[in-house]
LOGUBA-149786 format. One record per residue (C-alpha): x, y, z; chain. Coordinates in nm, 4 decimals, always signed. Layout:
N
<u=X v=Y w=Z unit=A>
...
! end
This chain:
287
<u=+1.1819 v=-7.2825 w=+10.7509 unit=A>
<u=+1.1540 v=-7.3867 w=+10.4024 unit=A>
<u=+1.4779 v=-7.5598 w=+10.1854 unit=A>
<u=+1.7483 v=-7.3575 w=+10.0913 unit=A>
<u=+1.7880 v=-7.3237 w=+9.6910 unit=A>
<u=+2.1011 v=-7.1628 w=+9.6881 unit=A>
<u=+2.4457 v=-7.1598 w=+9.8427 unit=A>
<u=+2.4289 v=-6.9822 w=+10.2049 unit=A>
<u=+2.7020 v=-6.7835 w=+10.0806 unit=A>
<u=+2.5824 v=-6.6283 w=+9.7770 unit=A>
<u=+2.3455 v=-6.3556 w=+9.9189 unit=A>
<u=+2.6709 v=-6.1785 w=+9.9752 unit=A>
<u=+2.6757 v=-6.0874 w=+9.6419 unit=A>
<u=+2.3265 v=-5.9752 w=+9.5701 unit=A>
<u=+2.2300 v=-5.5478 w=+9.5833 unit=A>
<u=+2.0973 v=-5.6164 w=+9.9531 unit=A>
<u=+2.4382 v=-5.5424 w=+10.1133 unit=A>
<u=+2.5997 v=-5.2389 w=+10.2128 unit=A>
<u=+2.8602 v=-5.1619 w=+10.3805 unit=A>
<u=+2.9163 v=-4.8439 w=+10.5785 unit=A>
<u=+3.1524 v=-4.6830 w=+10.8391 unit=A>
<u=+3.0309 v=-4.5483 w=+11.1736 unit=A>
<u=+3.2376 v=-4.3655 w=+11.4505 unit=A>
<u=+3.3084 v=-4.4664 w=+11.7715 unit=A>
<u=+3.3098 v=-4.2602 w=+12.0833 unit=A>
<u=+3.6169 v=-4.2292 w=+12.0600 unit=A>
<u=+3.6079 v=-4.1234 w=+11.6838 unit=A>
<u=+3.7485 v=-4.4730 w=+11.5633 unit=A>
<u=+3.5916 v=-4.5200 w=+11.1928 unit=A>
<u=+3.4167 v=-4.9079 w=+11.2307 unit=A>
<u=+3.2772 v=-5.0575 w=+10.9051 unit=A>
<u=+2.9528 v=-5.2207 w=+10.9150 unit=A>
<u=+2.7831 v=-5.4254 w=+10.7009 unit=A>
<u=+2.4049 v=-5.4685 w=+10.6669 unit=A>
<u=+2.2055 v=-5.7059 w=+10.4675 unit=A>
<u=+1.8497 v=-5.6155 w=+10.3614 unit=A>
<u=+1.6236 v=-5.3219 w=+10.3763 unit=A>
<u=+1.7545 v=-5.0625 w=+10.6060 unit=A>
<u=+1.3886 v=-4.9449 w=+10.6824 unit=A>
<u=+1.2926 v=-5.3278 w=+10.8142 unit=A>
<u=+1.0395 v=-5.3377 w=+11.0268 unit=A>
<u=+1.3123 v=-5.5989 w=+11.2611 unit=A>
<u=+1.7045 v=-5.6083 w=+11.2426 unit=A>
<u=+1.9234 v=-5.8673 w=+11.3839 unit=A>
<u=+2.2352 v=-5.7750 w=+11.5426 unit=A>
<u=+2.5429 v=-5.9977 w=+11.5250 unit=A>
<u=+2.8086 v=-6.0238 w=+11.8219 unit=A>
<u=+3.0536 v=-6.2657 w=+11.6470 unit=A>
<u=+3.2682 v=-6.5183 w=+11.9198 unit=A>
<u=+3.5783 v=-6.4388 w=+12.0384 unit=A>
<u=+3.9145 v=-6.4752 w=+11.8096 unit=A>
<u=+3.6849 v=-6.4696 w=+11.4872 unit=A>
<u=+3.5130 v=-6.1864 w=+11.2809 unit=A>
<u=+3.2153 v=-6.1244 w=+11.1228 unit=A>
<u=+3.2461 v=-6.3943 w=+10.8407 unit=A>
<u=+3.2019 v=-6.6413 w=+11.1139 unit=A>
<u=+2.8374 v=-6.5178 w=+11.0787 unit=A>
<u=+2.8035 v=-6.5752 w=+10.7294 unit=A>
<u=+2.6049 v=-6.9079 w=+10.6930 unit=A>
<u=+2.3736 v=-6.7821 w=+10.9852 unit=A>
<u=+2.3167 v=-6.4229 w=+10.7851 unit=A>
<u=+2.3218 v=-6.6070 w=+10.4655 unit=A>
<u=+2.0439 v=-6.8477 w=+10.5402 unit=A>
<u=+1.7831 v=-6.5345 w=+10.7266 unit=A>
<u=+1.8359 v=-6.3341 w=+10.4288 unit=A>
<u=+1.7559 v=-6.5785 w=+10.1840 unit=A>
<u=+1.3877 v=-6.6798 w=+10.4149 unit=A>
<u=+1.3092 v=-6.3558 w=+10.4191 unit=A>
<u=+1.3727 v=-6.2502 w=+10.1152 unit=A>
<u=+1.5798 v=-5.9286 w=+10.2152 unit=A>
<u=+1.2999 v=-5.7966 w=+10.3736 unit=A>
<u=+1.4523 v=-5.8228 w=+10.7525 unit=A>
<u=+1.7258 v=-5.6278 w=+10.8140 unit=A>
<u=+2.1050 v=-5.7576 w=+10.9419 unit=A>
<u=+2.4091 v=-5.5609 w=+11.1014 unit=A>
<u=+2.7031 v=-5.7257 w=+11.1530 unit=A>
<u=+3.0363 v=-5.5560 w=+11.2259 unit=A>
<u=+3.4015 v=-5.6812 w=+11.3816 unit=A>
<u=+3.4399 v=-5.6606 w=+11.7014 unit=A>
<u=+3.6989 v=-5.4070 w=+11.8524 unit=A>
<u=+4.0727 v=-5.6036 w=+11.9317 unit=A>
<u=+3.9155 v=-5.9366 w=+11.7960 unit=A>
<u=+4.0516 v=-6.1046 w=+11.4643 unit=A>
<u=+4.0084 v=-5.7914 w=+11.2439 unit=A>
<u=+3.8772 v=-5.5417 w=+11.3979 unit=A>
<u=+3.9918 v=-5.2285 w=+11.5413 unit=A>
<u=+4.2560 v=-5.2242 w=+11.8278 unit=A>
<u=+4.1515 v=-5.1491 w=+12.1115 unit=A>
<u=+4.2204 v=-4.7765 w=+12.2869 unit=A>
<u=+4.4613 v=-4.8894 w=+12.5678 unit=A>
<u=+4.4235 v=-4.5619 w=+12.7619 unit=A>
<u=+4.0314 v=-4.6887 w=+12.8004 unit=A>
<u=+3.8716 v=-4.9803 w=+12.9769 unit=A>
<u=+3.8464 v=-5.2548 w=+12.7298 unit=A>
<u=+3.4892 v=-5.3846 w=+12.7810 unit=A>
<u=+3.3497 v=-5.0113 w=+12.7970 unit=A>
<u=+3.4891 v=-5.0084 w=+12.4097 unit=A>
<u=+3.3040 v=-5.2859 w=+12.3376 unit=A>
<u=+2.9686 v=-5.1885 w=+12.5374 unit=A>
<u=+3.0086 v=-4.8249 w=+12.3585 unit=A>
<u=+3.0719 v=-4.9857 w=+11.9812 unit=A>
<u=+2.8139 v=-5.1979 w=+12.0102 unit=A>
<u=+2.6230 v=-4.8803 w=+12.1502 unit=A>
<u=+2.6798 v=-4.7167 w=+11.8446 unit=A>
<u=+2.6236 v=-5.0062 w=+11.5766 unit=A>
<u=+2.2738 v=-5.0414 w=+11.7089 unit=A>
<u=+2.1726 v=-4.6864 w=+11.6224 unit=A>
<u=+2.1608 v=-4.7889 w=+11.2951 unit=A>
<u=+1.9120 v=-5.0901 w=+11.3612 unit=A>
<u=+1.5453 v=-5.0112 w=+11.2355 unit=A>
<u=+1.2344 v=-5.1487 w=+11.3915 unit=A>
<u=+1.2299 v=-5.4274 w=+11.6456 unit=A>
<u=+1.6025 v=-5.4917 w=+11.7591 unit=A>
<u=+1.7025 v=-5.9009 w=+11.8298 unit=A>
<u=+2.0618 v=-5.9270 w=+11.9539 unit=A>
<u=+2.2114 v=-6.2598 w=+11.8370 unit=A>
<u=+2.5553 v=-6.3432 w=+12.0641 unit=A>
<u=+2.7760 v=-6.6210 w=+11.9859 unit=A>
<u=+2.9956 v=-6.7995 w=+12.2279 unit=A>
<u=+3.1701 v=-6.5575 w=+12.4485 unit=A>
<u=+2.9876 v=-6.2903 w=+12.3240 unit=A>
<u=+2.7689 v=-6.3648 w=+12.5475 unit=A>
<u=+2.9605 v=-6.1670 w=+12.8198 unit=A>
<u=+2.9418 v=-5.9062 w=+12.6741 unit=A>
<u=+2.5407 v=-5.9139 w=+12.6060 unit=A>
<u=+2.5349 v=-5.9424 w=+13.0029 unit=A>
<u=+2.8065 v=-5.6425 w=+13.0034 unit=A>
<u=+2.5379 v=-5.4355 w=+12.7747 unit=A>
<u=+2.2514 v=-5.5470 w=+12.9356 unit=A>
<u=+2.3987 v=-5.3929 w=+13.2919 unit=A>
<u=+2.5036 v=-5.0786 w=+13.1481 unit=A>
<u=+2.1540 v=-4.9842 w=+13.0266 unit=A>
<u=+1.9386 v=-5.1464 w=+13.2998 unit=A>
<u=+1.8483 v=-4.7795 w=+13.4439 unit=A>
<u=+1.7238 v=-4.6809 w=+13.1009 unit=A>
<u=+1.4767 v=-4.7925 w=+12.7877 unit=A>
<u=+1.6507 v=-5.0859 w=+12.6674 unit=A>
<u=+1.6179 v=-5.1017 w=+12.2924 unit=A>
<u=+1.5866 v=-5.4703 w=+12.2633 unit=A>
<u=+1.3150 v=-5.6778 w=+12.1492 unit=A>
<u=+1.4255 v=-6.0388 w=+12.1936 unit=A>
<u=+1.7727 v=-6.2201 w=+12.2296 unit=A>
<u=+1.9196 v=-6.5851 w=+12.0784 unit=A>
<u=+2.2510 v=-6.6801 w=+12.2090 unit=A>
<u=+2.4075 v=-6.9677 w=+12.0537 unit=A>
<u=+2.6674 v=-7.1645 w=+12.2430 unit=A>
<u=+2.6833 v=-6.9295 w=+12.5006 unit=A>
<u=+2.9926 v=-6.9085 w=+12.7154 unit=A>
<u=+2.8270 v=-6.6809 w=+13.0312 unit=A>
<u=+3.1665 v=-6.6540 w=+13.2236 unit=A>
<u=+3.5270 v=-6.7362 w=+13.1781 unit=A>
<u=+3.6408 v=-7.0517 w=+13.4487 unit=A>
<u=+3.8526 v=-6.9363 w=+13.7157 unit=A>
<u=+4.1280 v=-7.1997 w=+13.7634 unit=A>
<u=+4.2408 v=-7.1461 w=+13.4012 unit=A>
<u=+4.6186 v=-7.2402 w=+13.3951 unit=A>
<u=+4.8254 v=-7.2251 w=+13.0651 unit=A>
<u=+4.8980 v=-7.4771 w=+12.8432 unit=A>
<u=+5.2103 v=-7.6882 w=+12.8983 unit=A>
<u=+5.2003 v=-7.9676 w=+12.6158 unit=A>
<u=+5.0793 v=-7.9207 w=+12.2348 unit=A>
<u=+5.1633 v=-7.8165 w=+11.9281 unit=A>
<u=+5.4408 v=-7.6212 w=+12.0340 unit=A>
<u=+5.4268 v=-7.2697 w=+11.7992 unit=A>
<u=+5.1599 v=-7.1840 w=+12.0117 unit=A>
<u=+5.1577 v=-7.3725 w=+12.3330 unit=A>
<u=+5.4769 v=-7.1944 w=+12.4051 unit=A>
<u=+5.2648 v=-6.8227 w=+12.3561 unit=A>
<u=+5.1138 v=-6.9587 w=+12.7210 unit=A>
<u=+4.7361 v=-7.0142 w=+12.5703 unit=A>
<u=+4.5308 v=-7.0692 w=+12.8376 unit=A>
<u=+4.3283 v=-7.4382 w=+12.7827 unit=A>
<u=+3.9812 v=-7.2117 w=+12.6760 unit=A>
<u=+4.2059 v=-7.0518 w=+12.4424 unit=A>
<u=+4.3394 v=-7.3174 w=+12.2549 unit=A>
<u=+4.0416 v=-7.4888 w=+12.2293 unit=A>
<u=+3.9030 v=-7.1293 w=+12.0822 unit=A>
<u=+4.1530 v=-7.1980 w=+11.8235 unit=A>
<u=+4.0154 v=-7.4885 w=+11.6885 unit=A>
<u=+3.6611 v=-7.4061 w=+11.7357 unit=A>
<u=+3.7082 v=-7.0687 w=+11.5115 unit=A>
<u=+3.9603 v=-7.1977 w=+11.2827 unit=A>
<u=+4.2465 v=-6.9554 w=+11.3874 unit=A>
<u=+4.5363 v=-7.2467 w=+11.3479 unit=A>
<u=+4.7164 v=-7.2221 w=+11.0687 unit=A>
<u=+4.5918 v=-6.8704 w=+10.9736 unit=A>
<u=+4.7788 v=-6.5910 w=+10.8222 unit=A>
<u=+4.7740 v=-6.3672 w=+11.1102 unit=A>
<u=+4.8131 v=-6.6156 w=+11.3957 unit=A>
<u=+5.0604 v=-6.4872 w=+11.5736 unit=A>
<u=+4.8631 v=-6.1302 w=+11.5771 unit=A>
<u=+4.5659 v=-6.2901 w=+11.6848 unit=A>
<u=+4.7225 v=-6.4882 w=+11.9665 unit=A>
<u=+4.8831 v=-6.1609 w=+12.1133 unit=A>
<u=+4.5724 v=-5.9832 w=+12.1348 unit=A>
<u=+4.3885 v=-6.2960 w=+12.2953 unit=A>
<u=+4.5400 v=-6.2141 w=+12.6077 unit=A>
<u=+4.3613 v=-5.8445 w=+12.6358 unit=A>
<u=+4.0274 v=-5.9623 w=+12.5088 unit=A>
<u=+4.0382 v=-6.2460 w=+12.8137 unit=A>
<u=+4.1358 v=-6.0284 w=+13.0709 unit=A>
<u=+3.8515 v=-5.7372 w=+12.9571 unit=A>
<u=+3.5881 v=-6.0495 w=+12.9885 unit=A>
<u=+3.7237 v=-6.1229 w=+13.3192 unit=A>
<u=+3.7130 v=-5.7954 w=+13.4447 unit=A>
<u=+3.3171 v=-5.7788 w=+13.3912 unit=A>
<u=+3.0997 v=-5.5136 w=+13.5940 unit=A>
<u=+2.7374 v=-5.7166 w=+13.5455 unit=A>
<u=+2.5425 v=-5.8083 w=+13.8663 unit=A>
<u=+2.4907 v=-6.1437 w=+13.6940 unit=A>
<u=+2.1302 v=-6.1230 w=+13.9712 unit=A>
<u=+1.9933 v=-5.7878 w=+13.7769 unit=A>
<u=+2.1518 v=-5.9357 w=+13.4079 unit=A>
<u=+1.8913 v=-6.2518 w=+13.4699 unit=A>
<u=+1.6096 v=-5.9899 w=+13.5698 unit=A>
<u=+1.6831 v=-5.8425 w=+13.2364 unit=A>
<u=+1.6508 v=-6.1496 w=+13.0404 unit=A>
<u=+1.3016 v=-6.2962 w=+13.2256 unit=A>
<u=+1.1848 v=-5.9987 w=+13.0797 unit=A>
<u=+1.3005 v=-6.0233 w=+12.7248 unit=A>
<u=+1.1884 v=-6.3122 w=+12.5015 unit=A>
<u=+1.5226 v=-6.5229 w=+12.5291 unit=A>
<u=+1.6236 v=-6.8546 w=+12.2904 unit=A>
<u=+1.9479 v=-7.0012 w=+12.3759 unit=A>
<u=+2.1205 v=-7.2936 w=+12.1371 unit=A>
<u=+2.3701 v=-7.5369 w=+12.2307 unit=A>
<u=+2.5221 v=-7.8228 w=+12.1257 unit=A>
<u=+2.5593 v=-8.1569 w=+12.3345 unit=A>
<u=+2.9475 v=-8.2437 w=+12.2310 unit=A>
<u=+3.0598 v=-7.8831 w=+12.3288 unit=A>
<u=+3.3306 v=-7.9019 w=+12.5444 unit=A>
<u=+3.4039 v=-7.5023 w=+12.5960 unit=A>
<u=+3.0929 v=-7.5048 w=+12.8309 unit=A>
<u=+2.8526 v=-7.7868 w=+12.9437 unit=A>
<u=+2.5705 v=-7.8169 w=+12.8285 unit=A>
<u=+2.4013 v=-7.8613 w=+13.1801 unit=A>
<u=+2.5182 v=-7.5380 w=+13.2664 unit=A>
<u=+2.3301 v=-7.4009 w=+12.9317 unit=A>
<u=+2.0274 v=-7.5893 w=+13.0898 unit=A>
<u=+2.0711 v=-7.4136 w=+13.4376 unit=A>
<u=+2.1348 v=-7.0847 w=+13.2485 unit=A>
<u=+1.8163 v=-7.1359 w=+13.0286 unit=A>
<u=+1.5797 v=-7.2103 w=+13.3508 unit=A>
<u=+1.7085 v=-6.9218 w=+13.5573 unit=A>
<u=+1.6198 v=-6.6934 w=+13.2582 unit=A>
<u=+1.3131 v=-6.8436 w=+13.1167 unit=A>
<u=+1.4767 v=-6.8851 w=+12.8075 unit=A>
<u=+1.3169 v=-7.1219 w=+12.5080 unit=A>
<u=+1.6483 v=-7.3559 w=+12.4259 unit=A>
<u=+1.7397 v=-7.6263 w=+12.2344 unit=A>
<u=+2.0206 v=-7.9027 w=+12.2651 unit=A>
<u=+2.1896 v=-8.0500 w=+11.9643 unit=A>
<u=+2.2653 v=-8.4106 w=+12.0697 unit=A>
<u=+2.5589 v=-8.4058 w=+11.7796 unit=A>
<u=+2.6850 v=-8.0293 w=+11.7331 unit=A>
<u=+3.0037 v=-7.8867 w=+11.9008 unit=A>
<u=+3.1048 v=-7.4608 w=+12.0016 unit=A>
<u=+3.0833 v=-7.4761 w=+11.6158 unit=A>
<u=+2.7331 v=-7.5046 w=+11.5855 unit=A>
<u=+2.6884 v=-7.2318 w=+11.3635 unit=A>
<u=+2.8046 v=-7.4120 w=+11.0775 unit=A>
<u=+2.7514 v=-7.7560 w=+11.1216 unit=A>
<u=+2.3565 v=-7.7233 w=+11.2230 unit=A>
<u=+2.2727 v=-7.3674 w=+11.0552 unit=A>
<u=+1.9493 v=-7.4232 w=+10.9785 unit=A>
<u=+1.8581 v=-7.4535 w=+11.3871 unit=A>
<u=+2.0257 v=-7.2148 w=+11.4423 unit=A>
<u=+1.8338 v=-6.9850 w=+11.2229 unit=A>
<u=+1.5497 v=-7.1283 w=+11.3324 unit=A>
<u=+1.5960 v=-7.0082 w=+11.6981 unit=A>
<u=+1.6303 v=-6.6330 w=+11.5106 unit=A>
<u=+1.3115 v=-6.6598 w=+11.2940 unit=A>
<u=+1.1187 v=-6.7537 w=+11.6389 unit=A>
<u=+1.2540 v=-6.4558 w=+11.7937 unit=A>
<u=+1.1594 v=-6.2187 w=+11.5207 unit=A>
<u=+0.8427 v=-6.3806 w=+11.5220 unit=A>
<u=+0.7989 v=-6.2998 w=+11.8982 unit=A>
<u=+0.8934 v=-5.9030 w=+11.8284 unit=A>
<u=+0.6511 v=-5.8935 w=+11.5453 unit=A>
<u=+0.3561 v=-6.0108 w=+11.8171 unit=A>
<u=+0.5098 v=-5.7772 w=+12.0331 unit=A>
<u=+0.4828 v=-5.5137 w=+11.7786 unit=A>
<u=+0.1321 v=-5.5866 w=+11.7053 unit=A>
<u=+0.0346 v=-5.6372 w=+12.1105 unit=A>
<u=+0.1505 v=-5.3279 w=+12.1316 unit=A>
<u=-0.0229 v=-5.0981 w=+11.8610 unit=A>
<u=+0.2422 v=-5.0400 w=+11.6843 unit=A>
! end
């Protein structure tokens, strides 16, 4: 991937972006955003980590856009019940929200679809992934970035710490969630805290046969990026994760759960190899 010339930020500003609202299932108005051509030949949809929003995304989208020129295609939306999106219906199952918004969001994708899930998101690729394994799954290739695959199970809350927040019982995961996505200190901290609790316990209550998930994947060109220091999963578990799905991966001896924006540019480099895979795909196929 060549040099950058210009800020990763400032593509934000340039006639490629447009935002527009979609509806839910359950008639919730969503805003998306997409950057580029919305004919593309390839789109790349986002699936931001848990407790942030879709600006969490933004050096990621902001480097792709400026490669290729505009001429690839980007969704990105915030998640339902994370830091500003939507709250979630509570008369509904939680994950079946997110499965159906996410449903919805890629209706709008043109071309060759790549799914891009950071962090926890990852759950609920696997959650997505199960719900349409009986049918054609629109997905061309998929690039998770310090995926978290499943919550630990002996989670017990937090007993010493900064205090404002320890006291809110944040789980160990949690608190370190803080730091990763820069939630301390925010505006709406307290908001964000309260809703932590439902988004755990709608990742914990996950229908995926994890066996038919990893059928799934061997099947669809797969990247995974992780970084080395990353305490919020181990990176030997990436490696075991990576091998049982055939997955191309990469380990950043020096990068953290924050990857994102401290090593963008491998990141994005993990994204450009999977749109390059759907484009052979594409012309494989006849298209």
């Amino acid at each position: 991937m060549p040099e950058s010339n210009t800020s990763a930020g400032s593509f934000a500003r340039t006639r490629d972006r447009h935002r527009f609202t979609v509806t839910a299932d359950d008639d919730t108005p969503m805003v998306v955003t997409r950057y580029g051509r919305r004919d593309a030949a390839a789109t790349v949809v986002y699936l931001h980590g848990p407790l942030a929003d879709a600006t969490s995304l933004t050096p990621l989208i902001g480097e792709l856009h400026q490669h290729f020129g505009g001429e690839i295609a980007q969704l990105v939306y915030d998640q339902r019940g994370h830091r500003h999106g939507v709250p979630f219906h509570p008369d509904r199952p939680t994950m079946a929200q997110l499965v159906a918004d996410l449903d919805v969001v890629i209706t709008h994708a043109s071309g060759r679809v790549i799914l891009v899930a950071e962090s926890l998101a990852a759950i609920l690729l696997q959650e997505w992934l199960f719900h349409h394994r009986r049918g054609v799954l629109r997905l061309d290739a998929v690039v998770a970035i310090c995926p978290v695959p499943e919550l630990p199970s002996d989670e017990k809350p937090v007993r010493a710490g900064r205090t404002d927040w320890a006291r809110r019982v944040v789980s160990k995961l949690e608190g370190e969630l803080l730091v990763a996505f820069g939630v301390l200190d925010c505006d709406n901290e307290l908001r964000i805290l309260e809703s932590t609790g439902v988004l755990m316990e709608a990742l914990r209550r996950c229908e995926a046969d994890v066996a038919v998930v990893e059928d799934l994947l061997r099947g669809t060109p797969t990247w995974i990026v992780a970084g080395k220091q990353d305490w919020l999963v181990g990176y030997k578990r990436v490696a075991e994760l990576a091998d049982t799905v055939w997955a191309e991966w990469v380990l950043v001896e020096d990068a953290g759960h924050d990857l994102i924006h401290t090593h963008t540019r491998i990141a994005a480099d993990a994204v450009v190899a999977a749109l390059e895979a759907a484009h052979d795909q594409t012309l494989f196929r006849g298209a």
